[in-house]
LUMVEXGU-370405 format. One record per residue: residue number from 0; residue in three letters; chain; x negated, y negated, z of N, C-alpha, C in turn. Coordinates in steps of 0.001 Angstrom, whole numbers, always signed. Atoms other than C-alpha are relative to their C-alpha. Example, Ala and Ser with C-alpha at 12.3 -4.5 7.8 and 13.67 -1.06 7.14 Angstrom:
<nodes>
(node 0 "ALA" "A" (-890 +1190 +0) (-12300 +4500 +7800) (-900 -1200 +0)) (node 1 "SER" "A" (+820 +1190 -60) (-13670 +1060 +7140) (+770 -1090 +730)) 
</nodes>
This chain:
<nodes>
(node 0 "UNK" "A" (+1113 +832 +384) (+232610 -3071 -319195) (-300 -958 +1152)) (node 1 "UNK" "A" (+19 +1011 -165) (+230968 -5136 -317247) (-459 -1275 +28)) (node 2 "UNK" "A" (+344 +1353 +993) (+230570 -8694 -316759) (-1334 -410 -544)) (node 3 "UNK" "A" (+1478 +47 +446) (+226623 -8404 -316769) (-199 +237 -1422)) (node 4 "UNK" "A" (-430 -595 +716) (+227590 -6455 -319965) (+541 -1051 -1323)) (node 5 "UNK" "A" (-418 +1017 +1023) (+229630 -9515 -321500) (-839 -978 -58)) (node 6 "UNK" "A" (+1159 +1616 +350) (+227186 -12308 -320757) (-1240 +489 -1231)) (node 7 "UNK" "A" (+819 -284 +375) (+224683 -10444 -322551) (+361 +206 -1665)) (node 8 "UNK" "A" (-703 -65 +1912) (+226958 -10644 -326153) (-477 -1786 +29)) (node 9 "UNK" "A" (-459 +1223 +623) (+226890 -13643 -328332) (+1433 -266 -237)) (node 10 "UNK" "A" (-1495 +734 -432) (+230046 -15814 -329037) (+1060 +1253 -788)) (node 11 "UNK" "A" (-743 -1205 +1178) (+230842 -13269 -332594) (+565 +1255 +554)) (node 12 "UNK" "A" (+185 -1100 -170) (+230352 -10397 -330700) (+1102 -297 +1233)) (node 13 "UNK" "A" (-957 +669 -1115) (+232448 -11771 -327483) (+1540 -81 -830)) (node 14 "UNK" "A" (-1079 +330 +664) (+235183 -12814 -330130) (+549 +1403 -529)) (node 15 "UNK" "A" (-282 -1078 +602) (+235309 -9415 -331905) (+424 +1336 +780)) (node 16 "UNK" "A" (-410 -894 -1432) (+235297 -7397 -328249) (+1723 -597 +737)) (node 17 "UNK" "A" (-1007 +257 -11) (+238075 -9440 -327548) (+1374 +581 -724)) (node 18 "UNK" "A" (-1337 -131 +901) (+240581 -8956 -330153) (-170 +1704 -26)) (node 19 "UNK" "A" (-206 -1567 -208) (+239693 -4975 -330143) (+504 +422 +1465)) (node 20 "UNK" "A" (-729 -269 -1406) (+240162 -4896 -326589) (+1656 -574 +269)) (node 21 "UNK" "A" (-1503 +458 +852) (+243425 -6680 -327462) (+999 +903 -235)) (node 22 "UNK" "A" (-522 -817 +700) (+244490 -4289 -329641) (+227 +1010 +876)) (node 23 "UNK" "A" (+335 -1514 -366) (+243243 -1202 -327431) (+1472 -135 +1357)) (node 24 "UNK" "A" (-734 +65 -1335) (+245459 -2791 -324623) (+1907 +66 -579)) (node 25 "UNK" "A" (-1161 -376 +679) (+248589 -3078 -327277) (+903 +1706 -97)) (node 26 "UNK" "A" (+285 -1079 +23) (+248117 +474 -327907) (+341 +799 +1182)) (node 27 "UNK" "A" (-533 -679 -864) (+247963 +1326 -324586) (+1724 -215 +1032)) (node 28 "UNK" "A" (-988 -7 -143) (+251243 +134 -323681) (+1030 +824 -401)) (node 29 "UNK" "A" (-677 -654 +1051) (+252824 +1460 -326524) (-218 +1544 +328)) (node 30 "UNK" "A" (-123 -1438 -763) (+251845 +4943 -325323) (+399 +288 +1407)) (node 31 "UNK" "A" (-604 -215 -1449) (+252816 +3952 -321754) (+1401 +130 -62)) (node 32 "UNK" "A" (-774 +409 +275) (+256296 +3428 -323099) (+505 +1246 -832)) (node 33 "UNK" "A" (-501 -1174 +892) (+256607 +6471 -325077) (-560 +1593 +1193)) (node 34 "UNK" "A" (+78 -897 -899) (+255295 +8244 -322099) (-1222 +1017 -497)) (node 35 "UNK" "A" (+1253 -743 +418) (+251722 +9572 -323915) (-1365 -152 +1037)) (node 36 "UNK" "A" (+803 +514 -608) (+249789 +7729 -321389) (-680 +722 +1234)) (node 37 "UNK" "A" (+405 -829 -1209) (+247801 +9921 -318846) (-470 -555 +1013)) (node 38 "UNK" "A" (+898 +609 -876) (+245745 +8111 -317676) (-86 -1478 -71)) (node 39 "UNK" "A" (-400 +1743 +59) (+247270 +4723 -316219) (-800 -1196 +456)) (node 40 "UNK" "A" (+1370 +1004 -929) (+243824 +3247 -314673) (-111 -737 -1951)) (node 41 "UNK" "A" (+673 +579 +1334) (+243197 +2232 -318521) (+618 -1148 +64)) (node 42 "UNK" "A" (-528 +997 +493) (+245952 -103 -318486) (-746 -1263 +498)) (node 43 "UNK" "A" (+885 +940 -817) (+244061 -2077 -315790) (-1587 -245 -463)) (node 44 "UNK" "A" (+1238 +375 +711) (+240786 -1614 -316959) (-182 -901 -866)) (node 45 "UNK" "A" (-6 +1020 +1439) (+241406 -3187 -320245) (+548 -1169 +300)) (node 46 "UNK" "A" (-429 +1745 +406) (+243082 -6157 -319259) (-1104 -788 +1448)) (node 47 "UNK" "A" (+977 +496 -330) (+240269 -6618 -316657) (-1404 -369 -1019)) (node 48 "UNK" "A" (+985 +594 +1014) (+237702 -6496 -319540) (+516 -1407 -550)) (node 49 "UNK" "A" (-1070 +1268 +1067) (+240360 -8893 -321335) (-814 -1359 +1041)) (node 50 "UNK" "A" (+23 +1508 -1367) (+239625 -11439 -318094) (-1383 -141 -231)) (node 51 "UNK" "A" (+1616 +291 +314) (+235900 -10909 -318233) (-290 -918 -1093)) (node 52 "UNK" "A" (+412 +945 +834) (+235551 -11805 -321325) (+390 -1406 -408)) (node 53 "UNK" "A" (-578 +1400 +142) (+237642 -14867 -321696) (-446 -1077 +1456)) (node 54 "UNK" "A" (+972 +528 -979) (+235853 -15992 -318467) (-983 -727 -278)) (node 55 "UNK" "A" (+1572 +188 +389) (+232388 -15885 -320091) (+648 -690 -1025)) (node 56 "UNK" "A" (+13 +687 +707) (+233932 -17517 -323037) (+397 -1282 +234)) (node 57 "UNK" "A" (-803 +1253 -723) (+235629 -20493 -320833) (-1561 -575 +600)) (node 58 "UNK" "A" (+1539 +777 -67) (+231812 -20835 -319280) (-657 -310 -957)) (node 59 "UNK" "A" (+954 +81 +1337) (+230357 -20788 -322422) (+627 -1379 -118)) (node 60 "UNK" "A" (+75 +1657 +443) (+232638 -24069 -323298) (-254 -976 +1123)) (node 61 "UNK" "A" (-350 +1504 -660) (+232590 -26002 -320212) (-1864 -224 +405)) (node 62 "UNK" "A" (+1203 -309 +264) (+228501 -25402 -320065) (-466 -992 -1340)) (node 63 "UNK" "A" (+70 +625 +1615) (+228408 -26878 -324148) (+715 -1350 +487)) (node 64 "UNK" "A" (-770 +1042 -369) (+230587 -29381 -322559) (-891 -934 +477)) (node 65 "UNK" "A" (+813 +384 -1212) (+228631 -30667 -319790) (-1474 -319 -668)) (node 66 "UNK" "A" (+961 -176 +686) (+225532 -30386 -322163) (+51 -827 -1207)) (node 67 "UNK" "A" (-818 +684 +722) (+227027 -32336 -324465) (+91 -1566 +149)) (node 68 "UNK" "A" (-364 +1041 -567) (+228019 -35176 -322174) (-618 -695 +581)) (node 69 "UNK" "A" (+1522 +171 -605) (+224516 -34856 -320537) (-1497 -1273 -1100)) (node 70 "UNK" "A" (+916 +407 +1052) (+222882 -35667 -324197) (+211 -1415 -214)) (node 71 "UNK" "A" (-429 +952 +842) (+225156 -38785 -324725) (-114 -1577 +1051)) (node 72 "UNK" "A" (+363 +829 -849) (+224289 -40292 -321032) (-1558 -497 -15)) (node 73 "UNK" "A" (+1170 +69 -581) (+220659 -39930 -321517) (-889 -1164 -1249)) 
</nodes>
């Protein structure tokens, strides 16, 4: 996925890609470990999505932040 890809979710949808991508990355361990895993580019992939998105969700607060702090100077 990418990050052009995540900016373009809302927060729900950001939150819900998260925790599946989460999961998908649990998963793929768990088959790296049992030796099912073929294809080991996934492991990386997914925990680069993982970063993306918790990125865009870290701009998202310090953005609301700043916006925030903007409203209370003016």
């Amino acid at each position: 996925m990418r990050i052009s890809e995540v900016r373009e979710m809302n927060d729900t949808e950001l939150d819900k890609e998260l925790g599946e991508q989460e999961r998908a990355l649990m998963n793929l361990r768990f088959r790296k470990a049992t030796l099912q895993l073929t294809n080991t580019n996934e492991l990386s992939n997914t925990r680069k999505t993982i970063a993306r998105i918790k990125t865009v969700v870290r701009e998202r607060e310090i953005t609301a932040k700043i916006t925030t702090l903007k409203g209370e100077g003016a």
